[in-house]
C-alpha positions as CSV (number, residue, x, y, z in Angstrom):
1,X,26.3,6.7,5.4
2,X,26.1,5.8,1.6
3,X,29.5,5.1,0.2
4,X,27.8,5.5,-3.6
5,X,26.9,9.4,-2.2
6,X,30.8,9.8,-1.3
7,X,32.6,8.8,-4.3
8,X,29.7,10.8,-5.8
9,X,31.0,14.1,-3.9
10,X,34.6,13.0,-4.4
11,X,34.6,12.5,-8.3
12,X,32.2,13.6,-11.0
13,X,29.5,10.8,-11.8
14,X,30.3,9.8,-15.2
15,X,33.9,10.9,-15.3
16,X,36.4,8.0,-16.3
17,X,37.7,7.7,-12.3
18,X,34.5,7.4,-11.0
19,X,33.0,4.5,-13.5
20,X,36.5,3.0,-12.4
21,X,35.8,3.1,-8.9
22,X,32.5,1.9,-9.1
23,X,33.5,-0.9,-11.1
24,X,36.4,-2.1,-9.0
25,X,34.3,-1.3,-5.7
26,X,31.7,-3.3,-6.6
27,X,33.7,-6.2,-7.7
28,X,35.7,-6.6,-4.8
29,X,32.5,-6.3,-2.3
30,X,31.1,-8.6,-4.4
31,X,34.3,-10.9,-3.8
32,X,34.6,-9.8,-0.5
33,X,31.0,-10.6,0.9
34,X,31.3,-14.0,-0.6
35,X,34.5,-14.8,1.2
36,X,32.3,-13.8,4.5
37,X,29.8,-16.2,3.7
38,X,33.1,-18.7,4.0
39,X,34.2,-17.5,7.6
40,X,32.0,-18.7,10.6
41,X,35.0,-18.5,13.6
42,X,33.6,-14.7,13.9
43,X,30.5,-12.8,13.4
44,X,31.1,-10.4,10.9
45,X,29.9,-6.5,9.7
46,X,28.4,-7.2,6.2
47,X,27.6,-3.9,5.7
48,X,30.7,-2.9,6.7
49,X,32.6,-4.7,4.7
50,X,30.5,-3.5,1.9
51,X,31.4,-0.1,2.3
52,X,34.4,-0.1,2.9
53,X,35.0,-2.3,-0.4
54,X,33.5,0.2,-2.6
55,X,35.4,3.3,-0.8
56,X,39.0,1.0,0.1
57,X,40.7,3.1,-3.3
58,X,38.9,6.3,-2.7
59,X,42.2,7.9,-2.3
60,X,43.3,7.4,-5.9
61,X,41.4,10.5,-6.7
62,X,44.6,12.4,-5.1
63,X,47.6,10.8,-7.4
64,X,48.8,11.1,-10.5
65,X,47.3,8.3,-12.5
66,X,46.4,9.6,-15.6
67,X,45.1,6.0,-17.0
68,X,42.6,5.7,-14.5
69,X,41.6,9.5,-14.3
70,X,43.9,10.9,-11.7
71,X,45.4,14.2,-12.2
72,X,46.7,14.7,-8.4
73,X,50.2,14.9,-7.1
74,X,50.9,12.2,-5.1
75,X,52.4,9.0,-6.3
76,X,49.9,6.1,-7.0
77,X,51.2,3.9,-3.8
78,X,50.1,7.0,-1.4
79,X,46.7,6.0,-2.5
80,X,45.4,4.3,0.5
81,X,47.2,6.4,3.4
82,X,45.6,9.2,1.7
83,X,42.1,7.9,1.4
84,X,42.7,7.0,5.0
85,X,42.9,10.5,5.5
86,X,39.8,11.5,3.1
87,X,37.7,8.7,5.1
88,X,39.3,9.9,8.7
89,X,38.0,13.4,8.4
90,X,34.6,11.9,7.4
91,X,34.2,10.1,10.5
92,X,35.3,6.8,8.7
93,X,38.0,5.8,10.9
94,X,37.6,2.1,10.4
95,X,37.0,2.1,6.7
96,X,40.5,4.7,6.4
97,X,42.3,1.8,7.8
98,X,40.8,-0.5,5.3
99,X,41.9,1.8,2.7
100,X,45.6,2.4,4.1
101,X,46.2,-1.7,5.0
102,X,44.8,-3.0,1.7
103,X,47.9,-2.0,-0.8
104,X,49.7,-4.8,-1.6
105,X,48.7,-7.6,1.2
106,X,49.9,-5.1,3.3
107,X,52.8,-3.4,3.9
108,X,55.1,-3.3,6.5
109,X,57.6,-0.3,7.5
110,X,60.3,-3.2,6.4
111,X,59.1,-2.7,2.8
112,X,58.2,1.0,3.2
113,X,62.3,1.4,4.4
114,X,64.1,-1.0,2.0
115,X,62.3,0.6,-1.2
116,X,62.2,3.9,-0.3
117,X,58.5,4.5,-0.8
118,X,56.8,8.0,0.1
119,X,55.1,6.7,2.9
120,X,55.7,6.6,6.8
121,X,57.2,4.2,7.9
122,X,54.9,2.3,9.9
123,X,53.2,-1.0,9.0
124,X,49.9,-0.7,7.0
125,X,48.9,-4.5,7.4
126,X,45.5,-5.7,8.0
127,X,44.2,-6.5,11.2
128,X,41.2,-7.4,11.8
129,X,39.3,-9.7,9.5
130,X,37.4,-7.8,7.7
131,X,40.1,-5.4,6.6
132,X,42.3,-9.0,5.8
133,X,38.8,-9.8,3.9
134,X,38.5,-6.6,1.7
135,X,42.8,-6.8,0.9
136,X,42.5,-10.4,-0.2
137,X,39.5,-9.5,-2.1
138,X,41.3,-6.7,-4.1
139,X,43.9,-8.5,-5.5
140,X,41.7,-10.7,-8.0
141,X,40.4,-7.2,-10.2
142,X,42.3,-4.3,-11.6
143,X,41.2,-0.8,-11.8
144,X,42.9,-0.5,-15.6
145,X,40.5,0.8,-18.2
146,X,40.2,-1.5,-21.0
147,X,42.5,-4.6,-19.4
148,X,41.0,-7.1,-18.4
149,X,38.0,-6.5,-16.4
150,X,37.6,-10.5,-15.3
151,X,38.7,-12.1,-12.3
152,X,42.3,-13.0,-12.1
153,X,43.0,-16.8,-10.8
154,X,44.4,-17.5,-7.7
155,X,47.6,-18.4,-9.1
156,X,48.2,-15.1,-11.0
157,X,47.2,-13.2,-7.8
158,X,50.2,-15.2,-6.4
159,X,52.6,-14.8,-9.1
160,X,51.9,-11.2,-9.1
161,X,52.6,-10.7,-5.4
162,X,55.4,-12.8,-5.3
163,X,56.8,-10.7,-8.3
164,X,56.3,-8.0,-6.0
165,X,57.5,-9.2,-3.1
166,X,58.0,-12.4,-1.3
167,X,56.4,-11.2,1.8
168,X,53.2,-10.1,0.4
169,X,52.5,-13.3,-1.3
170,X,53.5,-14.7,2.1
171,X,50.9,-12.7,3.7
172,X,48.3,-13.6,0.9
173,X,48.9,-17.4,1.6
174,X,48.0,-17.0,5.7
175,X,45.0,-14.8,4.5
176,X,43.8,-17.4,2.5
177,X,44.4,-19.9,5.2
178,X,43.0,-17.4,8.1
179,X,39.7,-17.0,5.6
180,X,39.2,-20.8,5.1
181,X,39.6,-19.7,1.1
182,X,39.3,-22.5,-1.3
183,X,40.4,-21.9,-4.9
């Protein structure tokens, strides 16, 4: 399985979406295998982990974000339950959960129900390590076209998710513990 030859099939090499997603993929793989190099309590899939970094957003492809390239009908928060489902029906069943637990730090079917958001309501938080890996990974880059392609500081990864939400910065803080992350 090459997750370069699926984006490849899912948008056109070259397009606007798919320099995005290569971009962003890369970065947090890149991010995500070095936090890996951090955890020794539990052998981990390396390959894995790379893989499903670069596909984790795969599912933008079907919303309408417009900034990013997307021209689909679902709202931008459906992304990762629908690349769960793109990933599923590809025999990906571990890398669709990575993509439907890494929005947000998770979220739970307590901020699915009290904000009303197009999604079941079921918790989408990550479980095993490598999917808590990938999601911590993902907050420090944005997929924006022309912002600011660096690495955001731990603290304005916090601040954002605590602007978000209280409980995803919560869940941030026991990833970073869980994944002996030093800032």
């Amino acid at each position: 399985m090459n997750p370069v030859d699926i984006l490849k099939d899912t948008c056109r090499p070259g397009s606007l979406l798919y320099e995005v997603l290569m971009r962003h993929g890369e970065q947090v793989a890149r991010k995500s295998l070095d936090i890996a190099e951090s955890v020794s309590s539990v052998p981990l899939d390396r390959n894995f982990i790379y893989e499903a970094a670069l596909l984790h957003d795969i599912g933008v492809c079907k919303t309408n974000a417009p900034l990013i390239g997307c021209y689909g009908r679902a709202p931008y928060i459906c992304h990762g339950i629908l690349g769960r489902h793109m990933l599923d029906n590809l025999g990906l069943t571990a890398h669709g959960l990575v993509s439907e637990r890494h929005t947000g730090a998770g979220l739970t079917a307590e901020n699915i129900k009290n904000n009303h958001l197009p999604l079941p309501c079921r918790d989408m938080v990550p479980v095993t390590i490598e999917e808590k890996i990938i999601c911590f990974a993902d907050k420090f880059f944005s997929k924006k076209p022309g912002s600011d392609t660096r690495e955001k500081s731990f603290d304005e990864v916090l601040y954002g998710l605590e602007k978000l939400d209280k409980g995803h910065a919560m869940r941030f803080l026991l990833f970073c513990d869980e994944l002996a992350y030093t800032q």
